[in-house]
MARTI-989828 format. One record per residue (C-alpha): x, y, z; residue in one letter; residue number from 1. Coordinates in pm, whole numbers, plus 50000, padded with zeros to 5 digits. Layout:
% MARTI-989828
+-------+-------+-------+----+-----+
|  east | north |    up | aa |   i |
+-------+-------+-------+----+-----+
|     X |     Y |     Z |  A | NUM |
...
+-------+-------+-------+----+-----+
END
This chain:
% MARTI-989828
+-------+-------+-------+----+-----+
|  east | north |    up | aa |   i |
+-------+-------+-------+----+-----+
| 45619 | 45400 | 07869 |  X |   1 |
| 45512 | 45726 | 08028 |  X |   2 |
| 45342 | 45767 | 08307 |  X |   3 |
| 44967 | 45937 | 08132 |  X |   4 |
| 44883 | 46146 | 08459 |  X |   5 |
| 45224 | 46315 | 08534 |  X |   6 |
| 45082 | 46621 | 08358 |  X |   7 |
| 44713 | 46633 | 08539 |  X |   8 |
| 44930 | 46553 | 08870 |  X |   9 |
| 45144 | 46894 | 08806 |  X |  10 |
| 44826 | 47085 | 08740 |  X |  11 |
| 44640 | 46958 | 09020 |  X |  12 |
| 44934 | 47014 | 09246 |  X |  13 |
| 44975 | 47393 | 09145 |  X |  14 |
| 44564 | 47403 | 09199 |  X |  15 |
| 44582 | 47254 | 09544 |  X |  16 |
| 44873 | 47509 | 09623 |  X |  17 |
| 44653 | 47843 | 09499 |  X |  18 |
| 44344 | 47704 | 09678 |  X |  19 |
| 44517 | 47654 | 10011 |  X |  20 |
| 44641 | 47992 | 09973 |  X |  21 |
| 44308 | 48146 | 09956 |  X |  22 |
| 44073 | 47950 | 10141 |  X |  23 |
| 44075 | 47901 | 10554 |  X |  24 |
| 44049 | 47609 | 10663 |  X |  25 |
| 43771 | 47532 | 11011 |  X |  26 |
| 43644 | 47291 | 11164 |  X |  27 |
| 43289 | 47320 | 10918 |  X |  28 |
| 43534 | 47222 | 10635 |  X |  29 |
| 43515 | 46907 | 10357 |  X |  30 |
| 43537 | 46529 | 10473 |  X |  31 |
| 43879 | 46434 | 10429 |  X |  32 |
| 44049 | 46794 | 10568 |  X |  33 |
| 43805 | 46741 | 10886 |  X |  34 |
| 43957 | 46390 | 10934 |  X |  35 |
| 44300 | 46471 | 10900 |  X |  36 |
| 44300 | 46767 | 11155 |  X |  37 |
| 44104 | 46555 | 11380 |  X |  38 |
| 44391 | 46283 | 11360 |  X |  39 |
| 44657 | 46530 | 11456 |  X |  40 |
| 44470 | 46686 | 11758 |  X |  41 |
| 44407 | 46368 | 11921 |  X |  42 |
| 44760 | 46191 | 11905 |  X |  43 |
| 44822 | 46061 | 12240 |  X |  44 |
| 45215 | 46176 | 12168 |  X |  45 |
| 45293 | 46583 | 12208 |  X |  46 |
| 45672 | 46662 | 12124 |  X |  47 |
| 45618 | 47063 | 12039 |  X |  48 |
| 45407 | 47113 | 11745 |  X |  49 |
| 45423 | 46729 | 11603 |  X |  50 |
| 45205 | 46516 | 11712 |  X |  51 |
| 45237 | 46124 | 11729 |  X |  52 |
| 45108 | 45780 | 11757 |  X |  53 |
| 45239 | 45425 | 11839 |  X |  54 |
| 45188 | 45072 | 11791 |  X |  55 |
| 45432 | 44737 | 11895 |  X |  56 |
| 45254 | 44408 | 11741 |  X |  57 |
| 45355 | 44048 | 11838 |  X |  58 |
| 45088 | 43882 | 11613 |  X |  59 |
| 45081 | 43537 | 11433 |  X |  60 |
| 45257 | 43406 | 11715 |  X |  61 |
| 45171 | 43014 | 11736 |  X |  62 |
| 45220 | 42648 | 11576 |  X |  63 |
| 45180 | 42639 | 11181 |  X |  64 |
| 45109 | 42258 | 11064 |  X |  65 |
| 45259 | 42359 | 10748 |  X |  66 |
| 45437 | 42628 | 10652 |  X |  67 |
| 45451 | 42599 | 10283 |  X |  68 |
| 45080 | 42441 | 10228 |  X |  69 |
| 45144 | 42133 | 10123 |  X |  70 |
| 45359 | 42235 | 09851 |  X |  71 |
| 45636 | 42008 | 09910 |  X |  72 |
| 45601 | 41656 | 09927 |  X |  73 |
| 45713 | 41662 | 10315 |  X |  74 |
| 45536 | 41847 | 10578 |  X |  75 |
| 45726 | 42169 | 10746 |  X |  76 |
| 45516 | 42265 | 11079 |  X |  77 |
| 45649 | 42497 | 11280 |  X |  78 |
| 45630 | 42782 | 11566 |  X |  79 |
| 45636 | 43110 | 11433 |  X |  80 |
| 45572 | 43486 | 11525 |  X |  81 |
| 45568 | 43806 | 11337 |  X |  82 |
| 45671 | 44131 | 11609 |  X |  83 |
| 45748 | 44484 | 11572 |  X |  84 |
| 45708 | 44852 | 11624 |  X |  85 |
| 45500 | 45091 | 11440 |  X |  86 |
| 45484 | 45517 | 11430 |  X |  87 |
| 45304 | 45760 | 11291 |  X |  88 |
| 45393 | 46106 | 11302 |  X |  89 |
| 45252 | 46469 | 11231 |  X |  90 |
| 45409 | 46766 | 11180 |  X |  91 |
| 45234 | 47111 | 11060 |  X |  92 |
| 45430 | 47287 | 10786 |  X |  93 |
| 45207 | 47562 | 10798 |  X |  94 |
| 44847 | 47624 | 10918 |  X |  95 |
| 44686 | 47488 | 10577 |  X |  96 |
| 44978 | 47225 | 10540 |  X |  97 |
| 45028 | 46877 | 10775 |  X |  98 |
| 45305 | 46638 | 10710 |  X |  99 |
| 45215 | 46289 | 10779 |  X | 100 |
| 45493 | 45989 | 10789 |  X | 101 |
| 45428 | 45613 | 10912 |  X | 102 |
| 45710 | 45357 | 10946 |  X | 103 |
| 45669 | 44971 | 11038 |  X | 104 |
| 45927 | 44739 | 11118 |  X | 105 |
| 45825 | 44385 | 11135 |  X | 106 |
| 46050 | 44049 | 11208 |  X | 107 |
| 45909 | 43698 | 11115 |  X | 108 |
| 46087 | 43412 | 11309 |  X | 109 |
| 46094 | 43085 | 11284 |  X | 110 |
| 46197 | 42843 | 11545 |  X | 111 |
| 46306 | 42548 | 11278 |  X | 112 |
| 46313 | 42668 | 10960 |  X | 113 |
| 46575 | 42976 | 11007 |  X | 114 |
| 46528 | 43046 | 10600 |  X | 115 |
| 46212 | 43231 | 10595 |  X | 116 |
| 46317 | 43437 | 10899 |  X | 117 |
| 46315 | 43765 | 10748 |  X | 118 |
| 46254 | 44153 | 10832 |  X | 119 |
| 45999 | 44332 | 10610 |  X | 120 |
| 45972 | 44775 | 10628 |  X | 121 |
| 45680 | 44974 | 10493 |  X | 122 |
| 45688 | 45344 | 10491 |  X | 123 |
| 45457 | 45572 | 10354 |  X | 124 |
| 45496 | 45991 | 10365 |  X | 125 |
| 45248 | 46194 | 10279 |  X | 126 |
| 45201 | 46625 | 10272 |  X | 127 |
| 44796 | 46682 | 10349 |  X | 128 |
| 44662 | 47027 | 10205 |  X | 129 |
| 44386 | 47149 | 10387 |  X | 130 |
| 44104 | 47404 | 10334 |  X | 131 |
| 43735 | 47447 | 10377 |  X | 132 |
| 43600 | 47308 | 10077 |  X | 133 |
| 43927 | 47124 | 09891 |  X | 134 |
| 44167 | 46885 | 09993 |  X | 135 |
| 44455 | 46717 | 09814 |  X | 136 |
| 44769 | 46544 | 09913 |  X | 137 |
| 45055 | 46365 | 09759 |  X | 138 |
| 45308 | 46143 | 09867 |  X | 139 |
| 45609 | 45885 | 09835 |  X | 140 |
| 45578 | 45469 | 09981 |  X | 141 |
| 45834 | 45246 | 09965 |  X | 142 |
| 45806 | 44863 | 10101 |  X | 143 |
| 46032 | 44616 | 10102 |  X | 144 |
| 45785 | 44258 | 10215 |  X | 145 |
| 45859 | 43881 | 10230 |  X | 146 |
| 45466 | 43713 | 10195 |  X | 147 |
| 45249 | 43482 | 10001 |  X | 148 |
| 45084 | 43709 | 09727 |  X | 149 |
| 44919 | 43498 | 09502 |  X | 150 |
| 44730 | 43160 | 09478 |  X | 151 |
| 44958 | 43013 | 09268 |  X | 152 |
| 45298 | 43040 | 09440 |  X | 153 |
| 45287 | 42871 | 09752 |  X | 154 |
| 45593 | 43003 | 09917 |  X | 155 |
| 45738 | 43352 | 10065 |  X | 156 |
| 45831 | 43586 | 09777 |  X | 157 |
| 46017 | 43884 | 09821 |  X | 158 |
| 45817 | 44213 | 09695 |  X | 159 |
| 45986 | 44570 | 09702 |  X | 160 |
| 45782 | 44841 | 09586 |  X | 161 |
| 45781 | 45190 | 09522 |  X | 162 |
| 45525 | 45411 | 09438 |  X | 163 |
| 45350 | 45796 | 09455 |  X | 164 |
| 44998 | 45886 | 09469 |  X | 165 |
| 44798 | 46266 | 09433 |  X | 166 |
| 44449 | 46296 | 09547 |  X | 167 |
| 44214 | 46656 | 09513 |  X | 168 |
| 43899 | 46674 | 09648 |  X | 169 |
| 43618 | 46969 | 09595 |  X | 170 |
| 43352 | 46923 | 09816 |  X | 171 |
| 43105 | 47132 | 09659 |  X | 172 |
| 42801 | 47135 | 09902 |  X | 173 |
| 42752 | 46964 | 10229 |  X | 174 |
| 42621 | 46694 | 09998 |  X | 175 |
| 42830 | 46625 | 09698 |  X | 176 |
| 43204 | 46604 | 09588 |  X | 177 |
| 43380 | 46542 | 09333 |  X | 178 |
| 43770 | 46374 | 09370 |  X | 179 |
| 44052 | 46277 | 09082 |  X | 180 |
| 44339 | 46066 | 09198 |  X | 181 |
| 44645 | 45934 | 09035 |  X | 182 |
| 44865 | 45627 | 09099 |  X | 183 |
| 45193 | 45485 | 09048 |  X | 184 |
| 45399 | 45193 | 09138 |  X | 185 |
| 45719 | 45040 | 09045 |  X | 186 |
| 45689 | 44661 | 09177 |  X | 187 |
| 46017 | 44433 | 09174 |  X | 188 |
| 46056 | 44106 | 09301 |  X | 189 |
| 46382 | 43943 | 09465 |  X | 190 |
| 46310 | 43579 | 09411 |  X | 191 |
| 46511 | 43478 | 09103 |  X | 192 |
| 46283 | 43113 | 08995 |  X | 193 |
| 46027 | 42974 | 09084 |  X | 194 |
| 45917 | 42622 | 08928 |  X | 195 |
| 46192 | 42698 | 08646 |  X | 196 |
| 45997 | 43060 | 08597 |  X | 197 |
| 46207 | 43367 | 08630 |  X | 198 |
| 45983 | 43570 | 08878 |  X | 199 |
| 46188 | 43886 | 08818 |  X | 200 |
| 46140 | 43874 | 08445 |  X | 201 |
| 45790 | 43776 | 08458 |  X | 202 |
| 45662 | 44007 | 08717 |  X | 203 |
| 45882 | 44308 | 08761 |  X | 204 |
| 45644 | 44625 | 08608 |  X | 205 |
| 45525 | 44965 | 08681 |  X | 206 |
| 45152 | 45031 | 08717 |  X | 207 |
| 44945 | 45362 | 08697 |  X | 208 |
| 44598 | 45419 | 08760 |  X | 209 |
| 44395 | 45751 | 08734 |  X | 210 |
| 44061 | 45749 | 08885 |  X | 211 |
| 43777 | 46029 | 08887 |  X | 212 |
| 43532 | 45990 | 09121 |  X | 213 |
| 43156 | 46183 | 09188 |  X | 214 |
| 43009 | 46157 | 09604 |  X | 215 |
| 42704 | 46192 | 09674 |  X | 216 |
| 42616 | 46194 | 10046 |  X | 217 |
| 42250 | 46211 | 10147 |  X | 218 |
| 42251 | 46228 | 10489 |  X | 219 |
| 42465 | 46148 | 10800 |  X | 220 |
| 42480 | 45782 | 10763 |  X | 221 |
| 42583 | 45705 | 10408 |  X | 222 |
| 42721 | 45805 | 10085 |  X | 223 |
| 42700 | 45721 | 09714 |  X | 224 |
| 42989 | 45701 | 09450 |  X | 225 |
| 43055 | 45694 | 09094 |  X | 226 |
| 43414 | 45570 | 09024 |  X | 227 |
| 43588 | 45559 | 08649 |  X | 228 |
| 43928 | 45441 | 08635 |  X | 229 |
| 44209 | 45378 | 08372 |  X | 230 |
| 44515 | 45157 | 08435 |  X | 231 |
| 44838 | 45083 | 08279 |  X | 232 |
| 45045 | 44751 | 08308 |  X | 233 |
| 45432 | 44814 | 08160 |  X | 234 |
| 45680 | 44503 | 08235 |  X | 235 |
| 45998 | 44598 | 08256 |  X | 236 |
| 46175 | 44282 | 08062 |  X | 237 |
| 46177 | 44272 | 07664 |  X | 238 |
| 46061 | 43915 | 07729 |  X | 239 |
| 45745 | 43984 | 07894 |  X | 240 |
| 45615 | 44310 | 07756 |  X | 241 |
| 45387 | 44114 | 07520 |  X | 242 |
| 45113 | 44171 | 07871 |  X | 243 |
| 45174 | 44520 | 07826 |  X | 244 |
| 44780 | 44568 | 07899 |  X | 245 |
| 44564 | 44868 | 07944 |  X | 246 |
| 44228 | 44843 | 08178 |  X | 247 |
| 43906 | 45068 | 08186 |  X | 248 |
| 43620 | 45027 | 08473 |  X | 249 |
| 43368 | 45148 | 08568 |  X | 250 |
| 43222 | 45089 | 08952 |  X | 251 |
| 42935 | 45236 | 09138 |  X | 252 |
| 42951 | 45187 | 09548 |  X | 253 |
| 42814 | 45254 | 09874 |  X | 254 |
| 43027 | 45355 | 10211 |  X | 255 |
| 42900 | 45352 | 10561 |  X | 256 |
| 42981 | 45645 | 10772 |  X | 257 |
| 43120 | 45543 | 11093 |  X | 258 |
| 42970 | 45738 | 11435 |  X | 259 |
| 43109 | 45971 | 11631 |  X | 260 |
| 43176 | 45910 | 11957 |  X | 261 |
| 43061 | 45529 | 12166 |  X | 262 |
| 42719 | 45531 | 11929 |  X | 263 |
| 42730 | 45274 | 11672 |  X | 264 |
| 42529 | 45258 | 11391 |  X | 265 |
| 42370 | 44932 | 11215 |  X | 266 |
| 42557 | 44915 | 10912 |  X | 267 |
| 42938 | 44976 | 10869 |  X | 268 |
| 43193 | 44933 | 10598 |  X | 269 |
| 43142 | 44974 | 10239 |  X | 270 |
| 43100 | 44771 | 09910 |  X | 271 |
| 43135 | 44860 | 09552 |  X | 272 |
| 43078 | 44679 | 09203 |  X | 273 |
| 43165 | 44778 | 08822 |  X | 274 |
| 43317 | 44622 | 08502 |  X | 275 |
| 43657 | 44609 | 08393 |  X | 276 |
| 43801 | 44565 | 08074 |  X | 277 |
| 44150 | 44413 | 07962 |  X | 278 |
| 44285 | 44552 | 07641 |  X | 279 |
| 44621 | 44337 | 07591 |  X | 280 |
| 44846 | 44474 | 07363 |  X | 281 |
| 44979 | 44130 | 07206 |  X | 282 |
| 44763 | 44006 | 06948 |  X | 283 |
| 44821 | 43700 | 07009 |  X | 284 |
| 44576 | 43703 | 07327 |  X | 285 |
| 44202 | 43805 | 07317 |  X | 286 |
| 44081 | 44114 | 07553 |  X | 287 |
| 43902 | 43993 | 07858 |  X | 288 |
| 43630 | 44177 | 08032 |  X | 289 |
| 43414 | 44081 | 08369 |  X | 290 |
| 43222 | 44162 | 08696 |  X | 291 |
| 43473 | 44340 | 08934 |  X | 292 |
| 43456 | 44473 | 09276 |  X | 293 |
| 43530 | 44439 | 09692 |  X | 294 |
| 43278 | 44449 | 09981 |  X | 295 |
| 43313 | 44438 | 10400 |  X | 296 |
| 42989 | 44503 | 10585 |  X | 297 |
| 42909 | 44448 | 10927 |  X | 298 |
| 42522 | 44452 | 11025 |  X | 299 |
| 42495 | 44512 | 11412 |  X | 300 |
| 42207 | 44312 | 11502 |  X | 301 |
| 42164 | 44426 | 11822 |  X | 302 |
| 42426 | 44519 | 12136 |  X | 303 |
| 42570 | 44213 | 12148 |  X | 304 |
| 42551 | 44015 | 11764 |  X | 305 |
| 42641 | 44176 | 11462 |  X | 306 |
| 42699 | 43955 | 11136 |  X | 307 |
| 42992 | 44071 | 10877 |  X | 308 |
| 42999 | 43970 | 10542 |  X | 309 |
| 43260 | 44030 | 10245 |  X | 310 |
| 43371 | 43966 | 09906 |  X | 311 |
| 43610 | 44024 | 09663 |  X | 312 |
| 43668 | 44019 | 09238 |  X | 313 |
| 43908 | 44152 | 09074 |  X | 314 |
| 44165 | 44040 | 08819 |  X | 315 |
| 44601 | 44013 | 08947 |  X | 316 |
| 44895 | 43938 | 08705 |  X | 317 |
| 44980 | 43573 | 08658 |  X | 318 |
| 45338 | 43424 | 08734 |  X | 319 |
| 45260 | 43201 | 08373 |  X | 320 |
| 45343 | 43438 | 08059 |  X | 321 |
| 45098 | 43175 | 07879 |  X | 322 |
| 44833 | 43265 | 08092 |  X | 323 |
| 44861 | 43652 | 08171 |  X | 324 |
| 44620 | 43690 | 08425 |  X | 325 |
| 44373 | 43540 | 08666 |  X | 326 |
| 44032 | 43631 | 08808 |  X | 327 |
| 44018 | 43594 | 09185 |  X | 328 |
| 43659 | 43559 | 09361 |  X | 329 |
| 43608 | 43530 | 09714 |  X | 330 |
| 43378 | 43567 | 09945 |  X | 331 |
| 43242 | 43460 | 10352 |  X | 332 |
| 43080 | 43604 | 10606 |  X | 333 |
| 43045 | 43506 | 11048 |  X | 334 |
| 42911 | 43653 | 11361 |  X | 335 |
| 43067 | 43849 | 11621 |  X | 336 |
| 42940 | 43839 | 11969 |  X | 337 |
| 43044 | 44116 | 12205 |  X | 338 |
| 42986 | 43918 | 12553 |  X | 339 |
| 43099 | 44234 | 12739 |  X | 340 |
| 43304 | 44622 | 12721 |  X | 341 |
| 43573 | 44405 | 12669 |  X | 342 |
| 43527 | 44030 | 12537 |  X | 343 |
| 43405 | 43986 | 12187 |  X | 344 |
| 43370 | 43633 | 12016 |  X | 345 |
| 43384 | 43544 | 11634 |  X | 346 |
| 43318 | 43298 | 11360 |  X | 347 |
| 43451 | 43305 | 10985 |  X | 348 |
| 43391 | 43078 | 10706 |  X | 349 |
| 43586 | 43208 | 10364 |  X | 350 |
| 43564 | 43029 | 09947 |  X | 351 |
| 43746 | 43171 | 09679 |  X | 352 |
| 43815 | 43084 | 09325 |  X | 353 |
| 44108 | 43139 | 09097 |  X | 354 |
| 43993 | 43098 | 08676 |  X | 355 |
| 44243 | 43211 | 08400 |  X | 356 |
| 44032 | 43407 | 08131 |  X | 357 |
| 44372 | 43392 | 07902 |  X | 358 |
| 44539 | 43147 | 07657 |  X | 359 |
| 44797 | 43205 | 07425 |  X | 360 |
| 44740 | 42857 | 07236 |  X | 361 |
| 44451 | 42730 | 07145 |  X | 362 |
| 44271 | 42457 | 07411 |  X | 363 |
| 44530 | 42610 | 07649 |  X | 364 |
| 44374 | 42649 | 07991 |  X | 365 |
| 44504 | 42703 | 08333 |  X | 366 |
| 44434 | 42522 | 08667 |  X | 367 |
| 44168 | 42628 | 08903 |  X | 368 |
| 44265 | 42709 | 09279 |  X | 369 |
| 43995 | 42691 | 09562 |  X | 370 |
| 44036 | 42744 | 09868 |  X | 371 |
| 43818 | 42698 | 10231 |  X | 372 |
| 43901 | 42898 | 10553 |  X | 373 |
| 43747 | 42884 | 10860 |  X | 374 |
| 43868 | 43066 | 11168 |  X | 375 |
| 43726 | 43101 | 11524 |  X | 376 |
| 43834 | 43401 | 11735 |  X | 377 |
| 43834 | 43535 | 12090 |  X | 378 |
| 43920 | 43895 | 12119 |  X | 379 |
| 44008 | 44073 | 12443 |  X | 380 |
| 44065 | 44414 | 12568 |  X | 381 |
| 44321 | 44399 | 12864 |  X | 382 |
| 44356 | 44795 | 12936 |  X | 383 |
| 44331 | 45077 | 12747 |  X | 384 |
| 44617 | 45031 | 12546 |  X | 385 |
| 44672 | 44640 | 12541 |  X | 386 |
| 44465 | 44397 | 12298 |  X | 387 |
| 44468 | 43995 | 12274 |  X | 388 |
| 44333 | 43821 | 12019 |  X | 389 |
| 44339 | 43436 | 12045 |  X | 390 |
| 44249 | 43261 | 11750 |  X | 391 |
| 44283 | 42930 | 11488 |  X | 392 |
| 44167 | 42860 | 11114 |  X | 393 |
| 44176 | 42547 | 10909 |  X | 394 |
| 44262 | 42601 | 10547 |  X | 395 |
| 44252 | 42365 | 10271 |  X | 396 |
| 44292 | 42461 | 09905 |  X | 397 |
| 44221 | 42218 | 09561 |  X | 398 |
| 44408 | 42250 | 09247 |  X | 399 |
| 44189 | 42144 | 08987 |  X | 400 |
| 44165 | 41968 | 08730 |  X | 401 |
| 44413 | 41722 | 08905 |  X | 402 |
| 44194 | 41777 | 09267 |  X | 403 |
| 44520 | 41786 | 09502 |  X | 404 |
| 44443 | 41846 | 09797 |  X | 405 |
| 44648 | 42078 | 10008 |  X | 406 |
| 44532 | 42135 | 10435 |  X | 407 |
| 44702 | 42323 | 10726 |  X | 408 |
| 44566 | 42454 | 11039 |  X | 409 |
| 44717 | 42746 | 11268 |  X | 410 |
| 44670 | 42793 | 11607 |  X | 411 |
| 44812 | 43118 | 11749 |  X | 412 |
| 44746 | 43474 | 11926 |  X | 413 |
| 44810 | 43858 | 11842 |  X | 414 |
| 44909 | 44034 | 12160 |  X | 415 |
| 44909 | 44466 | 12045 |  X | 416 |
| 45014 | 44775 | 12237 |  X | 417 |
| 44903 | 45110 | 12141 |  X | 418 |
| 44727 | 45178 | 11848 |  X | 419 |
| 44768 | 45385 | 11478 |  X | 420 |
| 44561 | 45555 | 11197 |  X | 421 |
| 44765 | 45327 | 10933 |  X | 422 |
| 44872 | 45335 | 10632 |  X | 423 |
| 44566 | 45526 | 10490 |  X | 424 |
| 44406 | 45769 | 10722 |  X | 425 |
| 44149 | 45858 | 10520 |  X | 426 |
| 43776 | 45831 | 10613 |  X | 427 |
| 43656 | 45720 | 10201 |  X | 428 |
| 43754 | 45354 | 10182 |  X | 429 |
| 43739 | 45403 | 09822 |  X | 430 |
| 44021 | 45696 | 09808 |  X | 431 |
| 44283 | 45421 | 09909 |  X | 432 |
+-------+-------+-------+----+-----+
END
């Protein structure tokens, strides 16, 4: 099936190519050009023109009661640690024109069970075109990841993915914008069975996305958005392109602006909410339609409380071909207490719920998953470029309607040198 934004994506690339070519780019320019110069002028790496940053991670490092949840019938604890090097680099092509690449290289070990040891690489390359009131980029990702993805499978999959994005931007007053993005990804999974279910045949797809989106930023502390997006689900196997499915939403949101500088302001992060609807192409299935959307906010109290709060709805491919897809809810909140410069304390308590709004046969329903996290943290700054974060969380998840019961608890630390944008550098959490 053809990718339906591969013709906007050439027109939008030969529009971001005129517009750089006519406009100057300063300081006084749009949100996301602003952001992306600002990046490359503060890298604490100078080789020439390019400009760097740096990151080396030891995290998850601790004892595991159980490293496969409960899924077997014997317990698997272990000591484990995940450790390795990030970069991000930037290199001007031209005075309008940044290249931007970031590479991570991560090793998971395990001390007794030497199978899920295991080396996962993300990389994600992007050009940035820059000017005073448009912006637009595109770029190339590739990652190759061994992790629990889903509620329902229990164990380490294998996940490689590939995939290209192209964003434009017109920020038309010191107010308002208006942005169209496009999406795709070709997802593949190594893991031959699971359960007697062939995961590659089941799961391998591509997926594209086009969004449109319309800002609206009142002042220095917040913006407004209007997002409409179309999706496309194509599975790759003869035997599961019956969920060949199309989606349409519709969300309206709310980001934070962070400070510049020490200040902080009250509220940070962003939320949005919408509706989504699931046209499956099979008749066999009926179309499925519901509340959708993500939040993170954090409401500083005062200097030394703030209170974060988050949640999440949104609907992910199912490893059942009986059952399509599932609707994932979850939501928590805790406090944070910053007991000095460089001690902060924290406090999380997560739910979530997994429902299947699909059946291929009549009186045909799928379990229910719900899960309880709670974690305690103590973060500290040790220098200007070293971080430790001690922390532990209790997890226990049913699986209704049979109520098993699955517990584990981790105990461990993240120990981090140096830091990096990320992945996604830009300052719109909804432009991901």
């Amino acid at each position: 099936m053809k990718n339906p934004g591969t013709k906007v994506g050439s027109i939008l690339f030969i529009a971001i190519f005129l517009l750089a070519a006519a406009d100057s780019f300063a300081q006084s320019g749009n949100w996301l050009a602003n952001n992306v110069l600002s990046l490359f002028q503060d890298a604490p790496w100078k080789l020439g023109s390019i400009r760097a940053y740096r990151q080396f991670t030891l995290g998850n490092a601790g004892y595991d009661s159980d490293i496969y949840y409960g899924y077997y019938d014997t317990h698997y604890p272990d000591v484990s640690f995940n450790a390795g090097p990030a970069f991000q680099w930037f290199a001007p092509l031209s005075k309008l024109i940044i290249f931007d690449s970031y590479q991570s290289l991560q090793g998971a070990f395990y001390f007794k069970n030497d199978r899920e040891r295991a080396f996962d690489f993300v990389t994600r390359n992007q050009v940035h075109f820059l000017s005073k009131k448009f912006y637009g980029k595109t770029g190339i990702n590739y990652s190759n990841v061994r992790q629990r993805f889903s509620p329902e499978l229990l164990i380490h999959i294998r996940q490689e993915e590939i995939s290209w994005d192209g964003l434009f931007l017109w920020q038309f007053s010191r107010s308002g914008a208006v942005a169209w993005q496009i999406r795709g990804a070709k997802l593949n999974y190594r893991q031959s069975d699971y359960q007697e279910i062939n995961l590659k045949q089941e799961l391998n797809r591509n997926e594209y996305f086009a969004d449109a989106f319309l800002y609206f930023q009142p002042g220095a502390s917040f913006r407004l958005y209007l997002n409409g997006q179309v999706g496309l689900y194509d599975f790759q196997y003869r035997e599961s392109q019956f969920k060949n499915s199309r989606t349409y939403a519709a969300y309206g949101g709310l980001e934070f602006i962070p400070a510049s500088g020490p200040m902080r302001r009250a509220f940070q992060g962003s939320l949005n909410l919408g509706y989504m609807y699931l046209d499956i192409k099979s008749r066999d299935f009926k179309d499925a339609s519901g509340v959708v959307g993500n939040g993170n906010v954090l409401i500083n109290l005062s200097h030394w409380l703030s209170l974060q709060a988050y949640y999440s709805r949104d609907f992910s491919v199912s490893v059942y071909s009986s059952l399509l897809h599932y609707l994932q809810t979850t939501y928590g909140g805790g406090l944070r207490f910053t007991l000095s410069k460089r001690v902060t304390l924290g406090n999380n308590f997560a739910q979530g719920l997994s429902k299947y709004p699909f059946s291929q046969e009549e009186g045909l329903t799928g379990p229910e998953y719900r899960f309880t996290t709670v974690m305690a943290n103590l973060g500290i700054r040790l220098s200007r470029d070293w971080s430790l974060n001690i922390f532990g969380t209790l997890n226990q998840r049913k699986i209704l309607p049979e109520e098993r019961k699955l517990k584990r608890y981790f105990i461990g630390f993240n120990l981090i040198f140096g830091s990096i944008p990320g992945e996604n550098i830009l300052p719109i959490p909804s432009l991901l």
